[in-house]
Every structure is written in structure tokens, then in C-alpha cells.
C-alpha positions as CSV (number, residue, x, y, z in Angstrom):
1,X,255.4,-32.3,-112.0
2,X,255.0,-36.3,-110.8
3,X,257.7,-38.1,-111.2
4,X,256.6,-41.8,-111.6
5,X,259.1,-44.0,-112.3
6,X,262.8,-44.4,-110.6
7,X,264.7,-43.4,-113.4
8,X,262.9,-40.2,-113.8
9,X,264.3,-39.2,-110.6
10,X,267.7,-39.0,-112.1
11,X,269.5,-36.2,-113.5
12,X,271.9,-37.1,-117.1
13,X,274.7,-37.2,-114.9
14,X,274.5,-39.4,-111.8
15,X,278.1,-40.0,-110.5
16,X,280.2,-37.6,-109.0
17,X,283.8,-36.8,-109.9
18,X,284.8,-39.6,-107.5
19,X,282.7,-41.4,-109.4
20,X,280.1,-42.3,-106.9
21,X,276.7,-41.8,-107.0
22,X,275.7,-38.1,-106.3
23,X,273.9,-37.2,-103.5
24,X,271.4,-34.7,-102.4
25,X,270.5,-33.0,-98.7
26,X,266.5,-32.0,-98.3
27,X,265.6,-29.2,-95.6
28,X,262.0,-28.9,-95.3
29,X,260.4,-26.5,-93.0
30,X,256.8,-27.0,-91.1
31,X,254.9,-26.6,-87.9
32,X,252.1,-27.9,-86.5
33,X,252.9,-31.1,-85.4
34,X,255.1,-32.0,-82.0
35,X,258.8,-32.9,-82.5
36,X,258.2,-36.3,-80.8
37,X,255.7,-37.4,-83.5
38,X,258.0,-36.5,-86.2
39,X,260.4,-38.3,-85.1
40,X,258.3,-41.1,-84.3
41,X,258.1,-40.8,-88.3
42,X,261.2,-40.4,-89.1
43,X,262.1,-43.8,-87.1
44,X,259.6,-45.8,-88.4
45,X,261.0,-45.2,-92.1
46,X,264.9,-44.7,-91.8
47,X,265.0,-46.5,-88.5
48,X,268.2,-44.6,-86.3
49,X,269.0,-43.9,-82.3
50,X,267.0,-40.7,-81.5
51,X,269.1,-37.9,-79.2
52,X,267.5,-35.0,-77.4
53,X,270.2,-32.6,-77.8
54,X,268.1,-29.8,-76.3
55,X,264.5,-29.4,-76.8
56,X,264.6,-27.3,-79.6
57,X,267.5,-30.3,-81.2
58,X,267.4,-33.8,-81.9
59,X,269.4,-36.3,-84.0
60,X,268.5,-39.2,-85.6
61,X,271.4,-41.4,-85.7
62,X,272.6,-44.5,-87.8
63,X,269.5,-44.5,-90.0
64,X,269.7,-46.3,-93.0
65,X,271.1,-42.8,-95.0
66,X,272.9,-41.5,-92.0
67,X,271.9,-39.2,-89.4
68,X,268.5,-36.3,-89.6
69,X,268.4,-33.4,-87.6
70,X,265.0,-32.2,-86.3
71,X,265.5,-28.3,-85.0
72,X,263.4,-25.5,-84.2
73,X,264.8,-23.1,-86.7
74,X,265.6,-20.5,-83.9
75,X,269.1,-19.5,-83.0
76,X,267.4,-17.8,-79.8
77,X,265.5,-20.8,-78.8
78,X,268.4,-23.1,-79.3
79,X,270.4,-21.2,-77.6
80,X,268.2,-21.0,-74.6
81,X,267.0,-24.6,-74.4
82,X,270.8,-25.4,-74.3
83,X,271.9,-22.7,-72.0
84,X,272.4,-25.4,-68.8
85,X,274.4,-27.6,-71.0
86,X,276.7,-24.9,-71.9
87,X,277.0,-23.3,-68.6
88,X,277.8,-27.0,-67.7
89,X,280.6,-27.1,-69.9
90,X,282.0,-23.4,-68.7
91,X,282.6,-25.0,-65.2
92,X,280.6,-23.2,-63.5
93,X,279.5,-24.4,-60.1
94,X,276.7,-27.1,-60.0
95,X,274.9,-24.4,-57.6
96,X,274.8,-21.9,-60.0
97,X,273.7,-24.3,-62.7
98,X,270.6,-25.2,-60.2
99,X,269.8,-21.2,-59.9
100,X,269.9,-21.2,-63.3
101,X,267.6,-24.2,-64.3
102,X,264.9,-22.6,-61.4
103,X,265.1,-18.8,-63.5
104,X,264.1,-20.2,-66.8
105,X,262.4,-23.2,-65.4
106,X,259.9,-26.0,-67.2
107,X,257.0,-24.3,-67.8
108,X,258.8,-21.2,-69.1
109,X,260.6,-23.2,-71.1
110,X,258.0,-25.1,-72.6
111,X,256.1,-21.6,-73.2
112,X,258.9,-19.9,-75.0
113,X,259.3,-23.1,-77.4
114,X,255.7,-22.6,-77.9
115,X,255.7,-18.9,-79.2
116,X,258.5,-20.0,-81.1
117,X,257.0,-22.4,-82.8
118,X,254.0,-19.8,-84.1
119,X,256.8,-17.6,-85.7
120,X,259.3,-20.3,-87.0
121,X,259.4,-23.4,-88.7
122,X,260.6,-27.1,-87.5
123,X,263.7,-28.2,-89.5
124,X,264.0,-31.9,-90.7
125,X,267.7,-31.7,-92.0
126,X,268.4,-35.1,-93.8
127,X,272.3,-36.2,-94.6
128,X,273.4,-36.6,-97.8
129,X,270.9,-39.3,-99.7
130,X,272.2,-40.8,-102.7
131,X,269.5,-39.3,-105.7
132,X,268.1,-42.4,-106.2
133,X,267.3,-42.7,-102.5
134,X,265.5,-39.2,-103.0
135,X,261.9,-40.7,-103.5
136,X,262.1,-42.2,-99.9
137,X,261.2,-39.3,-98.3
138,X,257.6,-38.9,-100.1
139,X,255.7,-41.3,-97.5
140,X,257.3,-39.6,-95.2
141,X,255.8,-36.2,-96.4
142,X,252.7,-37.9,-96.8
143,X,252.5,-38.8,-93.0
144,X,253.6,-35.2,-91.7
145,X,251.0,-33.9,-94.0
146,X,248.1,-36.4,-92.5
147,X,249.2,-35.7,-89.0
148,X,249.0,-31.7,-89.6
149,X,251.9,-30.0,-90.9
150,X,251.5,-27.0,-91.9
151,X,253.5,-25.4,-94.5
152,X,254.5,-21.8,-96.7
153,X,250.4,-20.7,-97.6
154,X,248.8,-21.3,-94.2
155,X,249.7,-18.4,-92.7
156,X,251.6,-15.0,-93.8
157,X,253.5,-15.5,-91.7
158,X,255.1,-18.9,-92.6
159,X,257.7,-18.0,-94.9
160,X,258.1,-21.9,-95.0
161,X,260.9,-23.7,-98.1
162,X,262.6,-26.5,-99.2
163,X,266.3,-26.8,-99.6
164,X,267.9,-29.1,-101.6
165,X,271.9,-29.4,-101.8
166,X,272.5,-31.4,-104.9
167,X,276.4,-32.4,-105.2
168,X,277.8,-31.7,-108.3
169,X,278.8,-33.8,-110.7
170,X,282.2,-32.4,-111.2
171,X,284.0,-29.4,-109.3
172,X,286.1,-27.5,-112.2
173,X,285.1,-23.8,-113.3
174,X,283.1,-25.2,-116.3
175,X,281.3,-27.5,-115.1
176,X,279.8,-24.9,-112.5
177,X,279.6,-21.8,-114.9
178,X,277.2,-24.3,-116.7
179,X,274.9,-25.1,-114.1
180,X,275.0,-21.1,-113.1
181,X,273.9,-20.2,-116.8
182,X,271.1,-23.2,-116.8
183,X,269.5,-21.6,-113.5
184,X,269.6,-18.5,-114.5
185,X,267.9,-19.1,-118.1
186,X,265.5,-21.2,-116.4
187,X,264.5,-18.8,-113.2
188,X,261.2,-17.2,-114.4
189,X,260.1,-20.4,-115.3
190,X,260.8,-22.1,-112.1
191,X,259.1,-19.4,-110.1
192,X,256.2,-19.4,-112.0
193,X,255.3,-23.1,-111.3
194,X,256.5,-22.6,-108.1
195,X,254.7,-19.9,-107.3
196,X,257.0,-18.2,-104.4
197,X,254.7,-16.8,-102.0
198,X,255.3,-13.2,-101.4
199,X,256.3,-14.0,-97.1
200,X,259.1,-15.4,-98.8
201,X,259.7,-13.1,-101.3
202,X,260.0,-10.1,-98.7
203,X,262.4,-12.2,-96.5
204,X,266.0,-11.9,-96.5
205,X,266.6,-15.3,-98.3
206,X,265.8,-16.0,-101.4
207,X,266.8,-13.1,-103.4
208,X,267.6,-13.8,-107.3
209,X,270.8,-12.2,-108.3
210,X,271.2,-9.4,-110.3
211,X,271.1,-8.4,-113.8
212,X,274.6,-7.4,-114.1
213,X,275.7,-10.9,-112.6
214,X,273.5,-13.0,-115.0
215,X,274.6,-10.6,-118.1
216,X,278.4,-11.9,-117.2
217,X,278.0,-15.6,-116.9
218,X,275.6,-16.0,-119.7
219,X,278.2,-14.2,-122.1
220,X,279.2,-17.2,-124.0
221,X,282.7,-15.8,-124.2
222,X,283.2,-16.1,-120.0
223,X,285.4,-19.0,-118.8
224,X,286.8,-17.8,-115.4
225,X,289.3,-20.2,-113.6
226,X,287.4,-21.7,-110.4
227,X,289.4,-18.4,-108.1
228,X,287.9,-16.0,-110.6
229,X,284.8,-17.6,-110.4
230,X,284.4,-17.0,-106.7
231,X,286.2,-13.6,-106.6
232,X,283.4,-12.6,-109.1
233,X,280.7,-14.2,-107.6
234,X,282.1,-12.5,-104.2
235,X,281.9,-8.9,-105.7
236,X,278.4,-9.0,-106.9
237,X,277.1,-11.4,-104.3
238,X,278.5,-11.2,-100.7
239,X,275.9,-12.2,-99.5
240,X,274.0,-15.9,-98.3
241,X,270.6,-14.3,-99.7
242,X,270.4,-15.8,-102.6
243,X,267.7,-18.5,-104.1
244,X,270.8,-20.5,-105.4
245,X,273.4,-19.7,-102.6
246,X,277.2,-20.9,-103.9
247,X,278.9,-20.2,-101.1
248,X,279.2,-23.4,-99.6
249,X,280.4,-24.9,-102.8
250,X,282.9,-22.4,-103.2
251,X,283.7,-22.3,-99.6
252,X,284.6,-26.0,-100.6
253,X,286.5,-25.3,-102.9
254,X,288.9,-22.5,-101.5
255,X,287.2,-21.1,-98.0
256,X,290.6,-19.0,-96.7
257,X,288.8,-16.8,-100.1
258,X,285.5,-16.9,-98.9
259,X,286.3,-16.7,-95.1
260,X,288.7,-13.6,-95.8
261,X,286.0,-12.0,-98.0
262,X,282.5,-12.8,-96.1
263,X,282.7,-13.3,-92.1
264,X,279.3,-15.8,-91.6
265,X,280.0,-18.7,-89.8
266,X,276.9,-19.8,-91.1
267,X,278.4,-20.9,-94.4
268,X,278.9,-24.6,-94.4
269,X,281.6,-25.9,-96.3
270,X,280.7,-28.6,-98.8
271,X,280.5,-29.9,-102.6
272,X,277.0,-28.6,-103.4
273,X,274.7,-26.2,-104.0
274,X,272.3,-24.7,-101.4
275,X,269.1,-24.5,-103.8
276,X,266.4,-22.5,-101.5
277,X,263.8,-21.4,-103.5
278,X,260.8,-23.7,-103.3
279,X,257.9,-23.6,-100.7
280,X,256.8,-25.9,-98.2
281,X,253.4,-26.7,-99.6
282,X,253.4,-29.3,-96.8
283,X,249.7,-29.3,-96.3
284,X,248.5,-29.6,-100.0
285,X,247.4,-33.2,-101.1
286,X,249.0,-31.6,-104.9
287,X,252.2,-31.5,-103.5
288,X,255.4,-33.5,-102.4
289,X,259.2,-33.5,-102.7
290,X,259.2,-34.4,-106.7
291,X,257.8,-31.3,-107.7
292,X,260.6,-29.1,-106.3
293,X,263.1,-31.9,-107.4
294,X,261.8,-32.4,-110.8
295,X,262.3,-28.5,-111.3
296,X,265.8,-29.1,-110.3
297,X,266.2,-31.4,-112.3
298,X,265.1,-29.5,-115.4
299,X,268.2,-27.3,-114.5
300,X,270.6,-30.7,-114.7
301,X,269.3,-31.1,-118.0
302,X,269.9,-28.3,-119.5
303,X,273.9,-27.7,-117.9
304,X,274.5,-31.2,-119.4
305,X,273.3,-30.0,-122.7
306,X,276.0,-27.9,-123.8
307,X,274.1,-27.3,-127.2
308,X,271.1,-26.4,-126.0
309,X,272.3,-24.6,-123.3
310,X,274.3,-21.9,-125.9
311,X,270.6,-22.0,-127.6
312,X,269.1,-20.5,-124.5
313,X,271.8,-18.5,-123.4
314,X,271.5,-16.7,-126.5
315,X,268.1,-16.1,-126.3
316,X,267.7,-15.2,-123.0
317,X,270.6,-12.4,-123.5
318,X,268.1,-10.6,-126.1
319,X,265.2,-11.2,-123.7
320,X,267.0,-9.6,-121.2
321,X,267.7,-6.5,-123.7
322,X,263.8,-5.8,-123.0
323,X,262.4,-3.2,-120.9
324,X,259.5,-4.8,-119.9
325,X,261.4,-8.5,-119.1
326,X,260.6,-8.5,-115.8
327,X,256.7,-7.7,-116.1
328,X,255.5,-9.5,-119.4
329,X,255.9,-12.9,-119.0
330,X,257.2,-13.1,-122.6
331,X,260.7,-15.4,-121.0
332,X,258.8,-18.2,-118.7
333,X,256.5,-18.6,-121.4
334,X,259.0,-19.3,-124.1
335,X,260.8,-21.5,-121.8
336,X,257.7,-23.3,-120.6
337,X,257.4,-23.9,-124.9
338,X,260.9,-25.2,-125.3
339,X,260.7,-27.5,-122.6
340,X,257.2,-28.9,-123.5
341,X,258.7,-29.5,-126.8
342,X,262.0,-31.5,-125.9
């Protein structure tokens, strides 16, 4: 869906309980165009001090929403363009740093970075952008897509997304449970006009959660306390697979219970969710960053709409009661009907 004008980028509740505006952090995932260039683009419209941390790393510092990160999403690459700097740190003799820099040398380096890049996606990792900020980075989507990005359908092998990390608008157990039931009611929907592609589907990321799990937040009589909530989420998701992952929000909120419960030090602390279901359809002229966002947003609705949020509840409960809910299409469909006719 387009969104046109500014307001229509907003969800209903734009502060935060600080009562600032709410932000949002974008991940989008793409190859096919150099890391230089990119940031070359992402200079030209954020402005910022570029830093080669390795060559699979670089920061974009003191633009005008903070600083980017541009990465080769490769724990094995990063780790080997920055071997010398760590061995650096260690101590260890400059000798053995030279012996070091000869083994893996330019040209293998530069290969390896190269396979890598056919198997996993660039990274641009913006900070925190105030939501009505949000629409900046279209141009900028428009210029990686005319200098070649590629994105989620041009290969099989590009399991390719977008991540948003939309800060909440209050942190209490309520507020959350909300926002849990509005996702879930609306999931079909959302993958329907998203239309996952199956490379993501079969990767370990963006799993939906379980029956059992949905069937316990929806029932209108569950009003955990905020440790509740995360002990329950904990027991039937212990996991970061998941298409709306909550454990950096509840990390956030109490991480000795996530930390002592889940050893990943990938978690990241902070007041959001990690939303990581939509593709990268970087390359299509159809697509931008509203169309992910404005499904988001259709999820921000409906938590701020207490009454029409029991509505759905109630009916998705009873869809759920059917054995054929998951093949049909009976649930997207009504949901795509309500929606139409708000």
C-alpha cells in the first residue's frame, strides 16, 4: 500500500512513554551493488563521517538521524576481514601480525568477500529514526534499486528481508499483550500481501509462533504482569526465530530473565520490537519501504483499538477452531474485508 501523505505514515499513537516521539530502526538486506557506492548514497542523503571498520563494516557517523551501519551480513567474513585488528589488540608481536596479513593477503581477501557476497546479503542498519522521519529513506531505496540492488525474488537463494524495530508506545504488560493479539489476528493477512517467498520461509528466521501461544494471548481473559509475560513467552518461544522476535523488548525490560533463560548474545537489548517478516523486493519498481511499514502499521491500529481488537480476537479464536484454517484462506480474506471496510 502507498502511503502518500505525511500523516499517513503515523501510527494512532506517536509518542513514547517519555513522551517523545517514537522511533523506528530499518534493516534492509541486498546485494549487487559495491559497499562504496552505497555509502556514497547514504552520504549524499543523511550526510555523516564514513569509517571502514573492516571491509565487511562501515559506519556512517553524525548523519542527520545518527549513525548507519553498512555490513556484510557474515559473522565468518567479519570475523576474518577484522582478524589483523584483533590480533592487534591481543598484543601479539607486529611480526606475527605481518605473517599474518601475507597468509590471508589482498587478493584472498577480496575473493572471499566476493563469494560471500553471492550467498549473503549487504546490511544497511539505520539508528533509531523518529516515524515521521521514516519516508526519508524511500529516495534512498529508489537509488539502490537504479544502481542494481538486488533483493528476496532474484535468486533462491536470497532469502533477502526487512526489519523494522518500532518502539513502543508504552512498556507495561497491557500495552504489549495488545500489540501481541493485533499481530497475531492480522498474520495471514500480512503474509498474504506480502507474499513471503519460500527461501525465507525454509530459513531459520521467520517462523510464526504456535497455535498454543496465540490460543493464550488472544483469550480475552489473559492479563499477565510484564515477568509473566516473558516467563510465558520464554516457555513456548526460546527461541530468536520468530517473524515478530520480543526478545529484545523483553530483554529490556528484565534481561537477568532472558539472559538466565536463553544464552544468545545476539539478543540486543532495547524498547522495541524486532519485526522480520517482509522481503526485500529491492529490485521491483512496485515496491519501497511504505508497503512493509504501512502493514505495520495496520497492526498499530488495531492494538490502539481496544474495541475492535476484542471484535477480532473473538473471531479469530473460532477461526482458529477450524481444521482446515491453515489451508482455506477463509481468515486473510475476512480480515482483508474488515479492513477494506473501516
Amino acid at each position: 500500500m502507498k502511503l502518500q501523505e505525511d500523516k499517513e505514515w503515523l501510527p494512532p499513537e506517536v509518542l513514547s512513554a517519555l513522551g517523545e516521539e517514537r522511533r523506528v530502526g530499518v534493516e534492509i538486506e541486498y546485494a549487487g551493488v559495491e559497499a562504496a557506492s552505497v555509502l556514497d548514497m547514504l552520504q549524499a542523503h543523511f550526510g555523516g563521517d564514513r569509517h571502514a571498520l573492516t571491509r565487511a563494516e562501515y559506519e556512517l557517523k553524525n548523519t542527520q538521524f545518527g549513525d548507519f551501519k553498512l555490513e556484510l551480513d557474515a559473522n565468518a567474513v567479519k570475523q576474518l576481514a577484522g582478524l589483523q585488528n584483533k590480533v592487534t589488540a591481543a598484543g601479539i608481536n607486529p611480526g606475527a601480525v605481518e605473517e599474518l596479513a601475507e597468509s590471508v593477503g589482498d587478493v584472498a581477501m577480496d575473493w572471499f568477500t566476493q563469494a560471500a557476497e553471492q550467498l549473503v546479503p549487504w546490511e544497511i542498519v539505520s539508528p533509531p529514526i523518529p516515524m515521521s522521519g521514516l519516508r526519508e529513506l524511500a529516495p534512498l531505496v529508489n537509488d539502490l534499486r537504479s544502481a542494481g540492488a538486488l533483493g528476496t525474488r532474484h535468486a533462491l537463494r536470497y532469502a533477502f528481508g526487512v526489519h523494522l524495530n518500532p518502539e513502543l508506545p508504552a512498556l507495561d504488560a497491557g500495552t504489549i499483550v495488545n500489540y501481541l493479539r493485533a499481530y497475531f489476528v492480522l498474520y495471514d493477512w500480512i503474509a498474504g500481501q506480502e507474499r513471503v517467498d519460500t527461501a525465507r520461509k525454509i530459513t531459520p528466521y521467520i517462523d510464526h509462533f504456535e497455535k498454543s501461544y496465540i490460543k493464550l494471548v488472544i483469550d480475552p481473559g489473559y492479563a499477565p504482569s510484564v515477568e509473566a509475560l516473558i516467563d510465558d513467552y520464554i516457555e513456548h518461544n526460546p527461541t530468536r526465530n520468530r517473524s515478530l522476535d520480543m526478545l529484545p523488548l523483553f530483554a529490556h525490560l528484565d534481561e537477568p530473565r532472558v539472559r538466565a533463560a536463553i544464552d544468545d548474545d545476539r539478543i540486543k537489548a532495547r524498547p522495541t520490537f524486532h519485526y522480520r517478516l517482509p522481503n526485500c523486493d529491492i529490485d521491483s519498481p512496485d515496491w519501497n519501504i511504505d508497503l512493509p511499514w504501512s502493514l505495520w502499521l495496520e497492526v498499530e491500529k488495531l492494538a490502539c483499538d481496544k474495541a475492535r481488537l476484542g471484535e477480532y480476537c473473538q473471531l479469530f479464536a473460532q477461526a482458529l477452531e477450524r481444521l482446515t484454517h491453515n489451508l482455506d484462506g477463509q481468515w486473510p480474506a475476512k480480515v482483508g474485508k474488515l479492513i477494506d471496510e473501516e
